[in-house]
The first five atom37 places (N, CA, C, CB, O) and aatype in JSON, in Angstrom:
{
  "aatype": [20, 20, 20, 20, 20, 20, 20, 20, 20, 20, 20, 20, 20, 20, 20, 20, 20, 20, 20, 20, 20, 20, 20, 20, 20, 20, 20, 20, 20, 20, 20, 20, 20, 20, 20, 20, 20, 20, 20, 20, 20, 20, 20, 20, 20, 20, 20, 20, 20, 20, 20, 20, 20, 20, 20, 20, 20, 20, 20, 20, 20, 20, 20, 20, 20, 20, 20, 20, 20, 20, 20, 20, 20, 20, 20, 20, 20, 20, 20, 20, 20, 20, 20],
  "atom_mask": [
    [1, 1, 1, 1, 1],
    [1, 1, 1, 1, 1],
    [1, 1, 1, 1, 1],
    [1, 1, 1, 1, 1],
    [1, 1, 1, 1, 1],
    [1, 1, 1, 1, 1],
    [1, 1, 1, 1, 1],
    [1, 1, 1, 1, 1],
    [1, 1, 1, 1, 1],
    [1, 1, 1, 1, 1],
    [1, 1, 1, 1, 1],
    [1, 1, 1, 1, 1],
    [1, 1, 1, 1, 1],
    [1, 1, 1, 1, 1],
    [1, 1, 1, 1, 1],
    [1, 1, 1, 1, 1],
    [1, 1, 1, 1, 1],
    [1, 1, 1, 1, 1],
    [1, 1, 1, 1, 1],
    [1, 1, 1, 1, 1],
    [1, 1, 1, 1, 1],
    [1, 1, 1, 1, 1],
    [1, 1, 1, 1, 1],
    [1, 1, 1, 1, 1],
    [1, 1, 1, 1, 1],
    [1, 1, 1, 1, 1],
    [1, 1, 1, 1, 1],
    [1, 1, 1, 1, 1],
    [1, 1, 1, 1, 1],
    [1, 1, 1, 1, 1],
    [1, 1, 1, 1, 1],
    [1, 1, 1, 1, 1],
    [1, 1, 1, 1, 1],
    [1, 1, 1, 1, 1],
    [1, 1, 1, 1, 1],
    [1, 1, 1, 1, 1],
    [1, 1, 1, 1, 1],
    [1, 1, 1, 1, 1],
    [1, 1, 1, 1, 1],
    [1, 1, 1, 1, 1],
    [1, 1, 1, 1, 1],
    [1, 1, 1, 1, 1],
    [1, 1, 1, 1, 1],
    [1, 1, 1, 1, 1],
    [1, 1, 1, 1, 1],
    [1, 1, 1, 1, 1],
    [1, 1, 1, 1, 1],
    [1, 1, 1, 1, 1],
    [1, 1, 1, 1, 1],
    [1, 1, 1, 1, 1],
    [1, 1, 1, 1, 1],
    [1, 1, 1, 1, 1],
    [1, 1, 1, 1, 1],
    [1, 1, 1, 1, 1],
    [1, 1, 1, 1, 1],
    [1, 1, 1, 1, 1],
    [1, 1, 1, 1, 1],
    [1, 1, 1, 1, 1],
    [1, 1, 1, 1, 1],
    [1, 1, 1, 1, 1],
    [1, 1, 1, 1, 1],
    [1, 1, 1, 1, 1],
    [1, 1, 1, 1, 1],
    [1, 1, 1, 1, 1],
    [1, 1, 1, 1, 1],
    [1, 1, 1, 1, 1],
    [1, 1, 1, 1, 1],
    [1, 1, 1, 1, 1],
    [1, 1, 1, 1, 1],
    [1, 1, 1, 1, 1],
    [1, 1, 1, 1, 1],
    [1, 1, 1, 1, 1],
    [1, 1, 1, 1, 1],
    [1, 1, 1, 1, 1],
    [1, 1, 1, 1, 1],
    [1, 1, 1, 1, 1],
    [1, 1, 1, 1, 1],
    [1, 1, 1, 1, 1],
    [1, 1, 1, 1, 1],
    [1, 1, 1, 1, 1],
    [1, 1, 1, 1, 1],
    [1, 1, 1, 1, 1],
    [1, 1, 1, 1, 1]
  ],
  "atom_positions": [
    [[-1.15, -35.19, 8.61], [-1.85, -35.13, 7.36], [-2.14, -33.68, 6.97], [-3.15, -35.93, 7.44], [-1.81, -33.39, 5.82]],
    [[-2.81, -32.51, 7.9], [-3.49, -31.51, 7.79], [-2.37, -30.37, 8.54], [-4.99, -31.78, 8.42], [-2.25, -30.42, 9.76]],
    [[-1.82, -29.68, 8.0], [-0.89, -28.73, 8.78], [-1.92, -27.98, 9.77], [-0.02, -27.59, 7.72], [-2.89, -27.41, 9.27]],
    [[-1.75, -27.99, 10.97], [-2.64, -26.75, 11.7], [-2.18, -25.62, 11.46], [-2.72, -26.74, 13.18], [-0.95, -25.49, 11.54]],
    [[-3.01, -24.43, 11.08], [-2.86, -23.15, 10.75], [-2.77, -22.28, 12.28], [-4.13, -22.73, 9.72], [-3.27, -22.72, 13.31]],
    [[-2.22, -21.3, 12.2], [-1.62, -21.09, 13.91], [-2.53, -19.47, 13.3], [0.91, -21.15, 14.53], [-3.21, -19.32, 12.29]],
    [[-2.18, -18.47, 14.39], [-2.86, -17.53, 14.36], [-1.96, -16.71, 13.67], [-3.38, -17.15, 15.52], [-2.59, -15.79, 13.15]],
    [[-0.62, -16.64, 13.42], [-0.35, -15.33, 12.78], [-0.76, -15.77, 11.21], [1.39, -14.75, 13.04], [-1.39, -15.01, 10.47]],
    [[-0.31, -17.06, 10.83], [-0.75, -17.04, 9.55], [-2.19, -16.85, 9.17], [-0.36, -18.1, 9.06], [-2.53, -16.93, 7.99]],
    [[-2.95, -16.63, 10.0], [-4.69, -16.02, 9.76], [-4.54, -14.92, 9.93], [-5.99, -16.43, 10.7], [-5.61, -14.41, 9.61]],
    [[-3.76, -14.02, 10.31], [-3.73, -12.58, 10.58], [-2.72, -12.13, 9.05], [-2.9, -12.2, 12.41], [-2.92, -11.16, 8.33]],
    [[-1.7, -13.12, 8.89], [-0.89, -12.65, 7.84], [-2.35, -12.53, 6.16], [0.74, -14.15, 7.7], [-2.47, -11.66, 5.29]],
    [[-3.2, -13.9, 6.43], [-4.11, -13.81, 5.23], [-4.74, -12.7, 5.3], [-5.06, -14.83, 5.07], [-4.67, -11.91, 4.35]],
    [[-5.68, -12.32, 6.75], [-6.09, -10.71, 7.28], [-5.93, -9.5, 6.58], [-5.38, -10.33, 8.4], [-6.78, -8.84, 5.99]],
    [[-4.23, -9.23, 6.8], [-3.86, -8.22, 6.25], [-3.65, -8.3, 4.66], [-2.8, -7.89, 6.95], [-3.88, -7.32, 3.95]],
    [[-3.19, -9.56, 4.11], [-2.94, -9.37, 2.56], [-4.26, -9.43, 2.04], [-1.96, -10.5, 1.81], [-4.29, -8.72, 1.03]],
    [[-5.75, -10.13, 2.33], [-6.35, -9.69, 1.79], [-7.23, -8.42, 1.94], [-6.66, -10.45, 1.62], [-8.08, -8.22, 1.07]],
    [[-7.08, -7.44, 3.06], [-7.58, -6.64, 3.43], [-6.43, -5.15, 2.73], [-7.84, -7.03, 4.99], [-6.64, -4.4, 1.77]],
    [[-5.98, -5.18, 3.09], [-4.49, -4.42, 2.36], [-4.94, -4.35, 0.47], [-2.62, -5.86, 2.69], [-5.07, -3.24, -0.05]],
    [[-5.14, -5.66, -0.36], [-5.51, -5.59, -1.66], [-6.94, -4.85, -2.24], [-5.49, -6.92, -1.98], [-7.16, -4.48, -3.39]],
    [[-7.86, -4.76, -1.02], [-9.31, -4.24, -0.83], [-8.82, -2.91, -0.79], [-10.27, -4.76, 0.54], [-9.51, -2.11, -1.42]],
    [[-7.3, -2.2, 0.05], [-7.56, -0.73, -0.45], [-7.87, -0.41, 1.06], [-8.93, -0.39, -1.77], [-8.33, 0.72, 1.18]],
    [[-7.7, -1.31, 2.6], [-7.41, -0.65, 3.25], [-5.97, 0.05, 4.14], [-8.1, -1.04, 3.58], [-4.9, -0.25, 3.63]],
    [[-5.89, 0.94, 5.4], [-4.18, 1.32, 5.59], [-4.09, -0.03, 6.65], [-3.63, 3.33, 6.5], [-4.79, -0.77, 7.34]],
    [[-2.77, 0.2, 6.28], [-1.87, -0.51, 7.45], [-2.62, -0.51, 8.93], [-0.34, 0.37, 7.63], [-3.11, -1.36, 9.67]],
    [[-2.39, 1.15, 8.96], [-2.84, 1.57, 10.57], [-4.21, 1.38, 10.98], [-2.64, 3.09, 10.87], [-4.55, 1.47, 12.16]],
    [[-5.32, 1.03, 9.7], [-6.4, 0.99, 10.04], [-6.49, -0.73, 10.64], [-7.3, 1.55, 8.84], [-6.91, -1.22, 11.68]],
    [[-6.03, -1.17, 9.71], [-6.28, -2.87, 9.99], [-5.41, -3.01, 11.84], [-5.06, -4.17, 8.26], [-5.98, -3.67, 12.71]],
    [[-4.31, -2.42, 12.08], [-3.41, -2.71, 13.08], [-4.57, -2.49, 14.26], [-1.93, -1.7, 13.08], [-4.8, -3.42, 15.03]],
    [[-5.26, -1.3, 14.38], [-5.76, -0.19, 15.3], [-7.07, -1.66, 15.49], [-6.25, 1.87, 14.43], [-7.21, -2.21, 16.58]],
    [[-7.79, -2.02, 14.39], [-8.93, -2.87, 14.46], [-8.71, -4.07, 14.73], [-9.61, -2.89, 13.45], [-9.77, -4.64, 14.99]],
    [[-7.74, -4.8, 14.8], [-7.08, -5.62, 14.89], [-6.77, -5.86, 16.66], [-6.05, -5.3, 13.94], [-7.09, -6.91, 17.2]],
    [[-6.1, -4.73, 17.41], [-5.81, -4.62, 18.45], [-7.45, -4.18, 19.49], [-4.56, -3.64, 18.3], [-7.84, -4.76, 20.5]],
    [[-7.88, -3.39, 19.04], [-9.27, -3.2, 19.26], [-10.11, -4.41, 20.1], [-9.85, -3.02, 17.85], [-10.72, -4.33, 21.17]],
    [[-9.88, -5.67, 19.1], [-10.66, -7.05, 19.1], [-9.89, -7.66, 20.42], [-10.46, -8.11, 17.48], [-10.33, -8.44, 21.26]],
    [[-8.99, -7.24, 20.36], [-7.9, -8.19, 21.5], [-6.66, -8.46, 21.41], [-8.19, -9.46, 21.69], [-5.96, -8.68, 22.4]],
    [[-6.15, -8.48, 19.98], [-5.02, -9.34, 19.2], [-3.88, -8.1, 20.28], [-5.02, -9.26, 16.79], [-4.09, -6.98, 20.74]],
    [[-2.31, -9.34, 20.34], [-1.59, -7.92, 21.01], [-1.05, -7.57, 20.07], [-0.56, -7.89, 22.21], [-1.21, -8.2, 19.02]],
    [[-0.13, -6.34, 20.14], [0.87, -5.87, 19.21], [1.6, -6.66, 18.23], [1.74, -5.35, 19.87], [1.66, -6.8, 17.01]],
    [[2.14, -7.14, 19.34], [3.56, -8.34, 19.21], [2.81, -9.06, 18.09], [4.03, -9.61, 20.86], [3.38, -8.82, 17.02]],
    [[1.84, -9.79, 17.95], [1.48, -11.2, 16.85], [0.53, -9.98, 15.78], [0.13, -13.03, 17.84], [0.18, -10.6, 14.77]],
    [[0.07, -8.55, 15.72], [-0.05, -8.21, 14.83], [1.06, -7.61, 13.97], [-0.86, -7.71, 15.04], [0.99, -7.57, 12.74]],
    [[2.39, -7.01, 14.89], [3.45, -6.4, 14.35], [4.03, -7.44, 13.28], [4.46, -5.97, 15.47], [4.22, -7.26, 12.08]],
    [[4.29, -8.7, 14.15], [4.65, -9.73, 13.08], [4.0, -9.98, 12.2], [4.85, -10.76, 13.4], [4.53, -10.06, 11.09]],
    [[2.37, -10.26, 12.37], [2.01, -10.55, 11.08], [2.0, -9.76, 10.14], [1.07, -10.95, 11.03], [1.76, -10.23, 9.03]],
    [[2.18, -8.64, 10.26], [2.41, -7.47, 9.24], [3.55, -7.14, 8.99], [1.9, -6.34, 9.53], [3.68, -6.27, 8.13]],
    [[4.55, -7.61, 9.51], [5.63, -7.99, 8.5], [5.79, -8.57, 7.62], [6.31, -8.36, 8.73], [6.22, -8.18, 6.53]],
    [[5.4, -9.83, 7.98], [5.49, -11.37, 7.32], [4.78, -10.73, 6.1], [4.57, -12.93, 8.21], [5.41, -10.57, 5.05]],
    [[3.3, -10.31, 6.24], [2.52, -9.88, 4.53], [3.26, -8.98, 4.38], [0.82, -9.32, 4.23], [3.4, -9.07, 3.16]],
    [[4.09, -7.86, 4.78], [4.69, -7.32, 3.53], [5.64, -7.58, 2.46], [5.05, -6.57, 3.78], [5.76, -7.06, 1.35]],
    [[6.53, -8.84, 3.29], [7.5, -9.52, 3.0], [7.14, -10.27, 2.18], [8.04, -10.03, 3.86], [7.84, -10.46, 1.18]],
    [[5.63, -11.09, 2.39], [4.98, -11.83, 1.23], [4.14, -11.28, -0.08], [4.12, -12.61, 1.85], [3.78, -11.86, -1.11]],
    [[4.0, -10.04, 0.34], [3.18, -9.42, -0.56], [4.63, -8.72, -1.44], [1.87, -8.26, 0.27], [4.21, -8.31, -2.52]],
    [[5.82, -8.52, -1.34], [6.59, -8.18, -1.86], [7.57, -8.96, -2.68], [6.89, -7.63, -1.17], [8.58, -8.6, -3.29]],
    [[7.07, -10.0, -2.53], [7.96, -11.41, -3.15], [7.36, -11.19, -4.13], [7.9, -13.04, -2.6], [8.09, -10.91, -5.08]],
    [[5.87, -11.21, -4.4], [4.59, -11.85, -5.35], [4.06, -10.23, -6.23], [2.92, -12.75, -4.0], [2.99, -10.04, -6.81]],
    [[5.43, -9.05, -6.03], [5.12, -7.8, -7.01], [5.96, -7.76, -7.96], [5.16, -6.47, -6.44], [7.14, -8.11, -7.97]],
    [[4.95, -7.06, -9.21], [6.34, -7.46, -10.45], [7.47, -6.89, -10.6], [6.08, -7.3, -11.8], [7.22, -5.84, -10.02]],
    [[8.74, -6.77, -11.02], [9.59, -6.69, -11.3], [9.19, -5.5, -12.66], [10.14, -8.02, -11.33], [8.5, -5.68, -13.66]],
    [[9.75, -4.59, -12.32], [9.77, -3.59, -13.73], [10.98, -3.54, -14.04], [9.27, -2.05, -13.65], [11.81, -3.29, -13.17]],
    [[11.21, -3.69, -14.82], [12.24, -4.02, -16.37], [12.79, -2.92, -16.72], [11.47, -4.5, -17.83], [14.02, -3.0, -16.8]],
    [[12.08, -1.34, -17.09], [12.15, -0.44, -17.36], [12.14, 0.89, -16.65], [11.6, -0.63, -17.96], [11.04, 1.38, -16.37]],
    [[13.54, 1.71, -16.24], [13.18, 2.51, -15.79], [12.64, 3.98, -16.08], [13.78, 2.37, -15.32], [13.14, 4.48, -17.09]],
    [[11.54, 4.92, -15.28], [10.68, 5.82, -15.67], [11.89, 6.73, -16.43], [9.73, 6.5, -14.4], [13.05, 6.73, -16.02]],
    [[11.55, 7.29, -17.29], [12.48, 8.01, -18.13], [11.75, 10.01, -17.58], [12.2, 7.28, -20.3], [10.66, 10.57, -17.77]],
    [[12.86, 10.38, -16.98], [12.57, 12.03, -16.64], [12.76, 12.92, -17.54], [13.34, 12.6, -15.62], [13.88, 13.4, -17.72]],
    [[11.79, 13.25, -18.17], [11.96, 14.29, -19.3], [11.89, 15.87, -19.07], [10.92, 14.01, -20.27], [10.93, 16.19, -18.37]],
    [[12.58, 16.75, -19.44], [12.82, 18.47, -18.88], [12.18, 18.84, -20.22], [14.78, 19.28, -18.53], [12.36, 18.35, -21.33]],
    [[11.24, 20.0, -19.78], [10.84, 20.72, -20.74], [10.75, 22.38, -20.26], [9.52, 20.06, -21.2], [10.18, 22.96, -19.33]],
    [[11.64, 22.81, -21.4], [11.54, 24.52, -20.67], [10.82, 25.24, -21.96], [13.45, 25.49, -20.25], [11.06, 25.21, -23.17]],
    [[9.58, 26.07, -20.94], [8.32, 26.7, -21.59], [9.05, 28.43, -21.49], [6.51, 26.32, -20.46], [9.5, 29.03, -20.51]],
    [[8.97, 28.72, -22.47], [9.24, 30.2, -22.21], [8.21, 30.61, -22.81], [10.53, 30.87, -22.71], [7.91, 30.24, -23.95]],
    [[7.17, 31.82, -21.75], [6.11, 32.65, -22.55], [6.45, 34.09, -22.14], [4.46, 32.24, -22.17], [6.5, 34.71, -21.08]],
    [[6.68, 34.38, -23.51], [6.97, 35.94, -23.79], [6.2, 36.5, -22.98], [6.72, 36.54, -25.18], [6.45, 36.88, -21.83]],
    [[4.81, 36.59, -23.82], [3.47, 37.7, -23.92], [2.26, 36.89, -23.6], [3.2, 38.44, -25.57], [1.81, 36.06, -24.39]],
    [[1.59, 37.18, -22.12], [0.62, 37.58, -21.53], [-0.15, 36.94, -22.73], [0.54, 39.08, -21.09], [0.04, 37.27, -23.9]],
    [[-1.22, 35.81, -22.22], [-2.46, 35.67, -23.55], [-3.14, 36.63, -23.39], [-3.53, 34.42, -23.64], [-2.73, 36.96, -22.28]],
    [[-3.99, 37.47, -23.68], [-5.34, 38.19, -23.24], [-6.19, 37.56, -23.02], [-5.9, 38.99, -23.96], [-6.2, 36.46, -23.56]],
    [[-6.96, 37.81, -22.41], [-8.82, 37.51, -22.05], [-9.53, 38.19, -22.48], [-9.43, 37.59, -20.76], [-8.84, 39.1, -22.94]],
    [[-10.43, 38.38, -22.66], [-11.58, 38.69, -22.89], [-12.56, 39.21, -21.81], [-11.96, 37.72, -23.44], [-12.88, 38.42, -20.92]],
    [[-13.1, 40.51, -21.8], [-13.97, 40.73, -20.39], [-15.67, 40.15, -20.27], [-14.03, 42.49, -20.16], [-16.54, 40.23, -21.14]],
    [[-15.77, 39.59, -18.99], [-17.38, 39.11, -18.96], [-18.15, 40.14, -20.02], [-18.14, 39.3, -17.19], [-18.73, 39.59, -20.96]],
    [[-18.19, 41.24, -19.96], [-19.11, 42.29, -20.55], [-18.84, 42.64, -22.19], [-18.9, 43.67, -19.64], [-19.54, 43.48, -22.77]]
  ]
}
């Protein structure tokens, strides 16, 4: 009836919603391992969210257009002295 949720997919939610909050990779991995978790089931789960978090980014349509602009200045502005 109820799928049991296993542990990487609680680590995969972990990182995608912790990752959208604006923290690093390395911080969540480091705190993560800290608690106990090993490498191995955080490496994966941080695949898996990037892989999922990269499915679910938009698509840009348009690419950035590089525009050149050449400034030529003759003559020195002047300043003005404090005094």
């Amino acid at each position: 009836m109820f799928k049991k949720r296993n542990l990487i997919d609680d680590l995969v939610d972990y990182f995608k919603k912790n990752l959208k909050k604006g923290y690093t990779k390395e911080s969540l991995r480091w705190a993560l391992t800290n608690q106990g978790y090993s490498k191995f089931e955080v490496e994966k789960a941080m695949k898996r969210a990037d892989i999922e978090l990269a499915e679910s980014a938009p698509i840009l349509k348009t690419k950035p257009q590089i525009k050149y602009e050449v400034i030529t200045d003759t003559e020195p502005e002047k300043k003005e002295g404090w005094f």
